[in-house]
C-alpha positions in Angstrom: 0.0 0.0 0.0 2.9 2.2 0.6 4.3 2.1 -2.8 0.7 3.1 -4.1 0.6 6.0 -1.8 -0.2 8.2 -4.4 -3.0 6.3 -5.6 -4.3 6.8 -2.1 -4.0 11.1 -2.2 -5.5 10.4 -5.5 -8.8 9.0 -4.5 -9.3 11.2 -0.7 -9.3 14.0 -3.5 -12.0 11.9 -6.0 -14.0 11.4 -2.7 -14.0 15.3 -2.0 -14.1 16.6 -5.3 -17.1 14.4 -5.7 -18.9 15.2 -2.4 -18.7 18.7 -3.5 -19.3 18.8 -7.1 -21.3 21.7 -8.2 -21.4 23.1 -4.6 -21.3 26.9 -4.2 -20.2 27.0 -0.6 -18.0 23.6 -1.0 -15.9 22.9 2.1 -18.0 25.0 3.9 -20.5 22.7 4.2 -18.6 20.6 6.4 -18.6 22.9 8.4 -22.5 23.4 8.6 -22.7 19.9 10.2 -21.6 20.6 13.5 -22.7 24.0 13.3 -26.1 22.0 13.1 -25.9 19.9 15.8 -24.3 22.4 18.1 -27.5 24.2 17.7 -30.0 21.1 17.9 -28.2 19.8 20.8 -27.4 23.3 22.9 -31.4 23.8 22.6 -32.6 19.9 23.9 -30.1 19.7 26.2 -29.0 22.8 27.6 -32.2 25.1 27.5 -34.9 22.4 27.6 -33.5 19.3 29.8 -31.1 22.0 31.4 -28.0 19.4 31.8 -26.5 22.2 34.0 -23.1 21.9 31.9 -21.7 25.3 31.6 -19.8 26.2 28.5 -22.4 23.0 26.6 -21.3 24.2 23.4 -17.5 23.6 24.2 -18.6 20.5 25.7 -20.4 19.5 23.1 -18.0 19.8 20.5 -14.6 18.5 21.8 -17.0 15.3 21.8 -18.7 15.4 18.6 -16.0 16.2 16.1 -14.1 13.1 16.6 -17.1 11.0 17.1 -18.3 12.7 13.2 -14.8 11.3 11.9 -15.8 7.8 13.2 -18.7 7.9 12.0 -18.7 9.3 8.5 -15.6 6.8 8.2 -16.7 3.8 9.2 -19.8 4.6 7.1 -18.1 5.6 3.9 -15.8 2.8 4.3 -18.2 -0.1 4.6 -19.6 1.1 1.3 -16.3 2.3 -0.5 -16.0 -1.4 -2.2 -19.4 -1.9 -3.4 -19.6 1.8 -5.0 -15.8 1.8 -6.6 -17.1 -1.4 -8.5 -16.0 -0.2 -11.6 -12.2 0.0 -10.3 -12.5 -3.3 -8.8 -13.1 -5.1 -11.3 -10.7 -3.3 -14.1 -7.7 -2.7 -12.4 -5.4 -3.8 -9.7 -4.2 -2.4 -7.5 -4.6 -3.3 -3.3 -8.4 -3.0 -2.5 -7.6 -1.5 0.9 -6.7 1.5 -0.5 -10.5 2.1 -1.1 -12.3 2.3 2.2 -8.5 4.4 3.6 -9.5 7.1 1.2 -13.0 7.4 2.2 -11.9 7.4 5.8 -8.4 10.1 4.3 -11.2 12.0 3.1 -13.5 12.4 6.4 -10.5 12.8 8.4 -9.8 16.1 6.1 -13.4 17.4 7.3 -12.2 16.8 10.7 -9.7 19.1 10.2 -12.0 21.6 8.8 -14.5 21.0 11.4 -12.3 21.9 14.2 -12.2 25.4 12.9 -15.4 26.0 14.6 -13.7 24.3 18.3 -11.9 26.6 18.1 -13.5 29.7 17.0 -15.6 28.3 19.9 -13.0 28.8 22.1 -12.0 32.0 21.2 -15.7 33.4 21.1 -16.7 32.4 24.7 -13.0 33.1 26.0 -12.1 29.3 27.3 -8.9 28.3 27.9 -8.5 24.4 27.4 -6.1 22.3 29.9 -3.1 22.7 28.3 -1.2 20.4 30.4 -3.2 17.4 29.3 -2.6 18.9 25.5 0.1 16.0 25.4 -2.8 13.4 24.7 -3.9 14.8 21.8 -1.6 13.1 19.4 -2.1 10.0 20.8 -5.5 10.3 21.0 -5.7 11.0 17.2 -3.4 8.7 16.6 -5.5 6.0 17.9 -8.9 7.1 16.6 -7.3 6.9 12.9 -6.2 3.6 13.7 -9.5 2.3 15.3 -11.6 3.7 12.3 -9.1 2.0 10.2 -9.3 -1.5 11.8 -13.5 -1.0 11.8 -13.6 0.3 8.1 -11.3 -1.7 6.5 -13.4 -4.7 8.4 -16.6 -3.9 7.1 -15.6 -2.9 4.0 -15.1 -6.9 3.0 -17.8 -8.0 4.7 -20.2 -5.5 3.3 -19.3 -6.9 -0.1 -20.5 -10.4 0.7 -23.1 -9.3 3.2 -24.8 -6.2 1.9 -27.3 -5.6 4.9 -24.1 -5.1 6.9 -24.1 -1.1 5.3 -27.4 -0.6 6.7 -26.9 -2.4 10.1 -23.9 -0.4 10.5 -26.3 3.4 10.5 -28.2 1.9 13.2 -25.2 0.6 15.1 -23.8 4.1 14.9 -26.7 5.4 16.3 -26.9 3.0 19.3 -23.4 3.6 19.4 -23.4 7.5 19.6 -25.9 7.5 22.6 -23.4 4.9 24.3 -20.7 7.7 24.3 -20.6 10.6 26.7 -21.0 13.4 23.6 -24.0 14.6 24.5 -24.1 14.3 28.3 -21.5 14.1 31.1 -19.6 11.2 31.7 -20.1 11.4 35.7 -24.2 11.7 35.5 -23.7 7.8 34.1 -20.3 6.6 36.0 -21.7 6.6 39.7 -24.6 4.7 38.5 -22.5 2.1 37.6 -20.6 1.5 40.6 -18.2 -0.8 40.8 -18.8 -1.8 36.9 -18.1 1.5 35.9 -15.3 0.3 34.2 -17.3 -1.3 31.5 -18.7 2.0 30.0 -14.9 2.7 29.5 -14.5 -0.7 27.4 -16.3 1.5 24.6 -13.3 2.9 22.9 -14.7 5.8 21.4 -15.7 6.8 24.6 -11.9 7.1 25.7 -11.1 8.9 23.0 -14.1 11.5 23.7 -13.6 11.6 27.4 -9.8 12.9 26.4 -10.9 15.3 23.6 -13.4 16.9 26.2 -10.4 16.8 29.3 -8.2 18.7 26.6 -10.2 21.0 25.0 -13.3 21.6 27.8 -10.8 21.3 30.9 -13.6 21.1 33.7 -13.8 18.3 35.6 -16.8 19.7 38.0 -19.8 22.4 37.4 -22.0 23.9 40.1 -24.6 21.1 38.9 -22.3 18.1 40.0 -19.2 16.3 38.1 -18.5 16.5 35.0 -15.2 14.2 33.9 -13.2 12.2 35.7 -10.8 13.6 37.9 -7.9 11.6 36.6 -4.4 13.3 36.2 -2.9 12.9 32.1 -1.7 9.4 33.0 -5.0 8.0 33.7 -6.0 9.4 30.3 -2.7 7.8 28.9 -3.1 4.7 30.1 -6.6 4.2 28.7 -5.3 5.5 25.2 -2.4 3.2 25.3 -5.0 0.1 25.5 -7.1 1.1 23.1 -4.3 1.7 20.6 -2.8 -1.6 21.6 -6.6 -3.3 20.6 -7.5 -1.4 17.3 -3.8 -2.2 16.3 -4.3 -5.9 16.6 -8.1 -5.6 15.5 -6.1 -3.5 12.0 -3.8 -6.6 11.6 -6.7 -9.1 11.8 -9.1 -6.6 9.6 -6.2 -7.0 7.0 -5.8 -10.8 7.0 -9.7 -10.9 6.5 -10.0 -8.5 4.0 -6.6 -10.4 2.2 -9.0 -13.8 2.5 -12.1 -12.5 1.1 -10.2 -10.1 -1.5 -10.2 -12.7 -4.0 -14.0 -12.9 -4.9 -14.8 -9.3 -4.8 -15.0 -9.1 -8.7 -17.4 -11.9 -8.7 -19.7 -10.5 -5.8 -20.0 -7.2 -7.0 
């Protein structure tokens, strides 16, 4: 895959060139999404169910951006075989390559999206907790490779199994509610108890909780708790498993995607 690198730039571009084709505003529609659901979410939960969480829309954003890369990764991936069909079965060239550029091209409107954290943070004045900035790159680093390991696994499945793209949307949405975006991770943790440890086998939620420790930087409110009150290395250490997992779920994502790569042609 490394000597087809270029191949790779090649087709993030396709899939954005594409997304956008005969768009006015272009990129800037990417960064309408979270724009959107700042605005859905800040009135439900912060005006109507009043979840006492000051600063909701910095909050609400250090969580959602990385959980909208998941997302529109995992989702572009597990379809980036079935809808390339016409490369697939004309050229070689290595197959994974397809669902890394459609998650390449949802981690470029991450980038783009995070243009409004931090105009966020600029507009309301809110200084994140710059000495937990340290986790960032390993955070990212780790939510690349966990969309990787998931897109890349669907992807071949998908093309064998075609309900799997539509399972996946309602997974995501089960999935998104299981992750402390929308609400503190402390209203859900004492609840819990002693298995509050579980909630943090979800791996996106890791990778949320430390976005929202960086870039929020309150651990309390006048309403009650509001992340954990962990120093950097409890964030580490959780980040450090995680990686360790989605770098062996990649590997095996890759052996099964080399097993089923052979009847792709005839499937599609």
């Amino acid at each position: 895959m490394w000597r087809y690198r270029e191949l790779l730039g090649n087709l993030v571009r396709k899939e954005l060139k594409i997304k956008y084709k005969n768009s006015y505003l272009g990129f800037l529609w990417s960064l309408a999404n979270p724009v959107l659901y700042l605005v859905v979410f800040y009135v439900v939960f912060q005006l109507i169910l009043q979840s006492g969480i000051p600063n909701f829309a910095i909050f609400l954003l250090s969580g959602l951006l990385p959980w909208t890369f998941f997302s529109q990764g995992v989702s572009g991936s597990t379809t980036s075989i079935v809808e390339n069909a016409s490369l697939v079965t004309k050229v070689w060239f290595p197959r994974e390559i397809l669902p890394l550029a459609a998650i390449g091209a949802a981690f470029v409107h991450y980038l783009l999206q995070t243009l409004v954290l931090l105009g966020a943070l600029v507009v309301f004045r809110w200084a994140p907790a710059w000495s937990y900035l340290p986790a960032i790159p390993l955070a990212l680093i780790v939510l690349v490779v966990f969309t990787c390991a998931i897109g890349v696994l669907l992807a071949a499945v998908n093309v064998h199994l075609r309900d799997t793209q539509h399972l996946v949307e309602l997974l995501l949405l089960a999935w998104f509610w299981m992750t402390p975006i929308v609400y503190a991770y402390e209203t859900v943790a004492p609840r819990l108890g002693s298995w509050a440890w579980i909630y943090l086998v979800n791996p996106m939620a890791d990778v949320v909780l430390t976005f929202q420790r960086v870039f929020y930087g309150r651990v309390d409110s006048p309403s009650g708790p509001v992340l954990p009150d962990a120093g950097l290395g409890w964030y580490m250490r959780n980040l450090a498993i995680v990686g360790a997992g989605s770098t062996v779920l990649l590997v095996f994502a890759l052996w099964l995607f080399g097993r089923l790569e052979g009847d792709f042609a005839e499937e599609i």
